[in-house]
C-alpha positions as CSV (number, residue, x, y, z in Angstrom):
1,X,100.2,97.3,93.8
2,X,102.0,96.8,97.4
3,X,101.3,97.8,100.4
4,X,102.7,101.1,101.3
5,X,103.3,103.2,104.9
6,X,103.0,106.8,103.7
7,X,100.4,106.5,100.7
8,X,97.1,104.8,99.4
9,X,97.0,103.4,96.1
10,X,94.3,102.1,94.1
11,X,93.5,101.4,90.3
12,X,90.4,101.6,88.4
13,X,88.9,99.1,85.3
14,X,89.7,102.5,83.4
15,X,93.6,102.4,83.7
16,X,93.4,105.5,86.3
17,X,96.0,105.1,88.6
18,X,94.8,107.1,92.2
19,X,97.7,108.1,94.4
20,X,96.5,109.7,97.9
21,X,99.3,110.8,100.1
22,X,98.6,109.5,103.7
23,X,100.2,111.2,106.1
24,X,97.7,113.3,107.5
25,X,99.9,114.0,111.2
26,X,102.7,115.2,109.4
27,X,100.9,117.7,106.7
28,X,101.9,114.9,104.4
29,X,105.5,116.0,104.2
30,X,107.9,114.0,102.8
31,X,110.3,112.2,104.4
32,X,112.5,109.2,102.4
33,X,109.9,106.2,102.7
34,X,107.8,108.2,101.1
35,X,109.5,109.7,98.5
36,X,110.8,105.8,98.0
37,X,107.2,104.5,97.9
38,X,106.6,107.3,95.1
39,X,109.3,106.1,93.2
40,X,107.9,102.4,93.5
41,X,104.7,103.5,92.3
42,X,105.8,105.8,89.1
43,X,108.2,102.6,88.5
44,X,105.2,100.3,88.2
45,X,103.7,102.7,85.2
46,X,106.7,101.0,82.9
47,X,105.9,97.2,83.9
48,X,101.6,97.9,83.5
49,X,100.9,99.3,79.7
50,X,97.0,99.5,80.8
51,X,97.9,102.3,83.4
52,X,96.5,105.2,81.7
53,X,96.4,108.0,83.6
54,X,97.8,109.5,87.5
55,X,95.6,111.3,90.0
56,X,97.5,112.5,93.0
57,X,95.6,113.3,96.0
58,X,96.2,113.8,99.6
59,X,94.1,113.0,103.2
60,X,94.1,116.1,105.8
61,X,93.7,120.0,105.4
62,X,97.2,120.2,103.8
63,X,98.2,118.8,100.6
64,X,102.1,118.5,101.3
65,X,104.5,120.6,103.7
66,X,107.4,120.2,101.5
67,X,110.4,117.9,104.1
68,X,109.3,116.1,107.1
69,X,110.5,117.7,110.4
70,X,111.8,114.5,111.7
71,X,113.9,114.2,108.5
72,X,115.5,118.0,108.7
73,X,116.6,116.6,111.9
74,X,118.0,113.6,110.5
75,X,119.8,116.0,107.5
76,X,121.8,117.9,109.7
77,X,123.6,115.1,111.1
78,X,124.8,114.0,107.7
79,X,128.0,115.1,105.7
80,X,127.6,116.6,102.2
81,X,127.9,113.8,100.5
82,X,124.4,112.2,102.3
83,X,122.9,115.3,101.8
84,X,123.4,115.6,97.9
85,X,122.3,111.7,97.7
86,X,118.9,112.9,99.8
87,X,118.4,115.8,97.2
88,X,118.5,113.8,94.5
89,X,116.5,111.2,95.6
90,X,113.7,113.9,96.1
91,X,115.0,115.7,92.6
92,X,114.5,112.0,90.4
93,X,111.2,110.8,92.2
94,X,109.7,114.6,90.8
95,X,111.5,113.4,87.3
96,X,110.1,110.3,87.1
97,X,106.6,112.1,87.6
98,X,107.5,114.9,85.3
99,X,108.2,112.5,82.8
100,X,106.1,109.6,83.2
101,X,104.5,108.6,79.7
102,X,101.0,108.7,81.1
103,X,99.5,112.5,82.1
104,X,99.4,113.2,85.1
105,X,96.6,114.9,87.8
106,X,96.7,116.7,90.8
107,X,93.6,117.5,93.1
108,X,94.8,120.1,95.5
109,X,92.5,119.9,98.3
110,X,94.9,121.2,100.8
111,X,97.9,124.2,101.3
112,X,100.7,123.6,99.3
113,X,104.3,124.4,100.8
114,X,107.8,123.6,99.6
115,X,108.5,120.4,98.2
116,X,104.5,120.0,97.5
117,X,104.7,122.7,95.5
118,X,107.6,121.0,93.5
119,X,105.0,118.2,93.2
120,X,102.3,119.7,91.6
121,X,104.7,121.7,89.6
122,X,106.3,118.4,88.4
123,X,102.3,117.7,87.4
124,X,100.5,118.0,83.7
125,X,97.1,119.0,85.2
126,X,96.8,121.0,89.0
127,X,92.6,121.0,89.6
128,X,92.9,123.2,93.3
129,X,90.1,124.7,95.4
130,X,90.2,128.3,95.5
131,X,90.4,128.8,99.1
132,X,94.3,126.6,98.6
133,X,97.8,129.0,99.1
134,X,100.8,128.4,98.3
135,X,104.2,129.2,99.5
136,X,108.1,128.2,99.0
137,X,109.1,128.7,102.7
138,X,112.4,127.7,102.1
139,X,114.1,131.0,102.4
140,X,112.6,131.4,105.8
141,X,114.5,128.5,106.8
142,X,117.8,130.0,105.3
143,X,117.7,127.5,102.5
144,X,116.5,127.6,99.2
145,X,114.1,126.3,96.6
146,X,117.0,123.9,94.7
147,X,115.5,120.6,94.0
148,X,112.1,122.1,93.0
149,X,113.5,124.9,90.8
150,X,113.8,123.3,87.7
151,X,110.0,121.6,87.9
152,X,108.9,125.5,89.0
153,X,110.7,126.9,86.4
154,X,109.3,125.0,83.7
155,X,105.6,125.1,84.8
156,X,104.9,128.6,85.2
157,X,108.3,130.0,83.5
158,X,111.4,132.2,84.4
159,X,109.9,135.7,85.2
160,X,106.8,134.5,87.6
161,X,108.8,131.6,89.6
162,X,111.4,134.3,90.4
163,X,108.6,136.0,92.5
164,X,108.1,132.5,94.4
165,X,111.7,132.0,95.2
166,X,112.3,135.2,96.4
167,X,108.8,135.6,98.8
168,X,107.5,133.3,101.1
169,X,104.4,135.2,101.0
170,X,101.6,132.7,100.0
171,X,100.1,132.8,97.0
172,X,96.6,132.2,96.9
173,X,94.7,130.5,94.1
174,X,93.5,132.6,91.8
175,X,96.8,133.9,92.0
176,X,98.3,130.6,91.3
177,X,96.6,130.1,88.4
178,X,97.0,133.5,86.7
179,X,100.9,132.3,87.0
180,X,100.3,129.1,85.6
181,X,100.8,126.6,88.4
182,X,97.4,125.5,88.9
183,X,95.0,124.7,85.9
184,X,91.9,125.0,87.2
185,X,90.6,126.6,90.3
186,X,87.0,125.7,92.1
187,X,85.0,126.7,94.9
188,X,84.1,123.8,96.2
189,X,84.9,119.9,95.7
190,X,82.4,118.6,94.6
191,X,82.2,121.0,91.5
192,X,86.3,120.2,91.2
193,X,85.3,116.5,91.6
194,X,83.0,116.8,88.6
195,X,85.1,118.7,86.4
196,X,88.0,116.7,86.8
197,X,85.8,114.0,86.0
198,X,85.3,115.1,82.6
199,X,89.0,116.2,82.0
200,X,89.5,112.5,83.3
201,X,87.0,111.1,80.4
202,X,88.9,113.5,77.8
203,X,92.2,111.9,78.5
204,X,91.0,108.4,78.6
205,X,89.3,108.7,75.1
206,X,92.7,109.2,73.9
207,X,95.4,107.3,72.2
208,X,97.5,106.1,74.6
209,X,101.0,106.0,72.4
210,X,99.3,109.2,71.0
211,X,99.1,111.0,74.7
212,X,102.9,109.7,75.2
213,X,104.4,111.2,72.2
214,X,102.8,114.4,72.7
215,X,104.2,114.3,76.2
216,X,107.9,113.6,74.7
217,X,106.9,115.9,72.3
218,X,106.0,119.3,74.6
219,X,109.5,119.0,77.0
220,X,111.6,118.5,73.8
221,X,110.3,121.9,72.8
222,X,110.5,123.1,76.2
223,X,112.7,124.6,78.5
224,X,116.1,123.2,79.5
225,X,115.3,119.8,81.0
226,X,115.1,119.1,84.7
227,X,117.2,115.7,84.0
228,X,120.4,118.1,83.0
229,X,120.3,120.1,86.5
230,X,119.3,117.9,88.7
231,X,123.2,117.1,90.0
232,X,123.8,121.1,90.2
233,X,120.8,122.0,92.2
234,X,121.8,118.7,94.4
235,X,124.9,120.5,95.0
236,X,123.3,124.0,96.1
237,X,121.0,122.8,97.9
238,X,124.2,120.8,100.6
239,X,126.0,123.6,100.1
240,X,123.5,125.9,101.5
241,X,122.8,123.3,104.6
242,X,126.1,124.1,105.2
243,X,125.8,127.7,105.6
244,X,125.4,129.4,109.3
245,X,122.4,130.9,108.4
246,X,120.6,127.8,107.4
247,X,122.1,126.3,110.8
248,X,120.1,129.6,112.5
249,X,117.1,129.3,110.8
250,X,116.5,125.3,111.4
251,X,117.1,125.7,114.9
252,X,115.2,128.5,114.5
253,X,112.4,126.2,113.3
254,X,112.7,122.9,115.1
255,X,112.8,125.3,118.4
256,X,109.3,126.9,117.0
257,X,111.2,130.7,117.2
258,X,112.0,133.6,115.1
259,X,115.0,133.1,112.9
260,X,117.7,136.4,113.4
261,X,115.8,137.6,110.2
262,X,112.7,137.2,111.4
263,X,110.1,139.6,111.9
């Protein structure tokens, strides 16, 4: 694997690909190198055949914070057109994940906000500590949930996601896992560590074409495919940074005040 800015990689004799997002300072938010270095690294899976498996991980007390505040900043300067190209940048990295052939982990450690919750969403397995929330603040910010809803949708289903988009309270993880977004939750890690272990070992013993198929298998019986919306939620999501109220609530944010809404 390469050297990357914004994550850790590493691979075991096992075929168990471990991604750790690194950017512990910035809540591990995205920002474009590292949704870029996500993409190089879910690319690889088609090149290596003995990459079995994906555990996604993160350094510092928050898992991801959904868009990097540096890179709002950047966004605001930028026409529609940049704006839909960012989107679905973001919207193919969580469909290559969705879809990647081998299944996929993710060890939630950390609060969960946002894009991160897109993330895990976009995950086959979500192994989370108990004391984790988590919250689509985008609505506080006068935008909206876009390039996540399709991923959000499909995990936990029409009726309990429409709860998420339309709260920014946080969900905590008992919670989370009644709706389906987590898995499993744990009250400490080293009993998640163990566990997952196991789950790990389960997977592994599989047929690897076997594990694939079943994979193909599951979202052709599913809901209506993240791949067909991805352009339309693209399109919301600019239109909406074009809006006066999202103008109010990112300066809102960047100045670290109460939106006009706020309470």
């Amino acid at each position: 694997m390469d050297n990357y800015e914004t994550i850790q990689v590493a691979i075991d004799s096992d075929g168990l690909v471990s991604l750790t997002l690194n950017r512990p300072k910035f809540k591990n938010a995205f920002n474009q190198q590292m949704i870029l270095e996500l993409q190089a690294v879910l690319s690889n899976f088609r090149k290596f055949p003995e990459f079995r498996c994906l555990l996604i991980k993160a350094e510092g007390d928050v898992f991801c914070a959904g868009g990097d505040l540096n890179w709002m900043k950047e966004s605001r300067k930028k026409n529609r057109k940049a704006r839909i190209a960012e989107a679905k940048s973001l919207a193919q990295m969580l469909l290559d994940l969705y879809n990647l052939r081998v299944p996929t982990f993710a060890e939630v450690t950390g609060s969960v906000y946002g894009g991160g919750v897109g993330l895990i969403a976009a995950c086959d397995f979500v192994f989370s500590l108990d004391s984790v929330k988590f919250c689509l603040s985008e609505t506080r910010l006068g935008l909206i949930p876009a390039t996540i809803a399709p991923f959000l949708i499909n995990k936990v289903g029409k009726g309990s996601s429409k709860g998420l988009f339309l709260s920014t309270r946080p969900v905590g993880a008992k919670m989370a896992k009644q709706l389906g977004l987590t898995t499993k939750i744990f009250p400490d890690s080293k009993t998640l560590s163990e566990d997952l272990q196991i789950e790990l070992g389960f997977v592994l013993a599989s047929a690897p074409g076997a594990l694939e198929q079943a994979k193909i298998l599951h979202h052709q019986l599913g809901y209506k495919p993240p791949n067909e919306t991805m352009q339309f939620t693209a399109e919301v999501l600019a239109d909406r940074w074009e809006t006066k109220e999202a103008q109010l609530g990112i300066d809102a944010f960047l100045d670290k005040e109460k939106p006009p809404w706020g309470t």
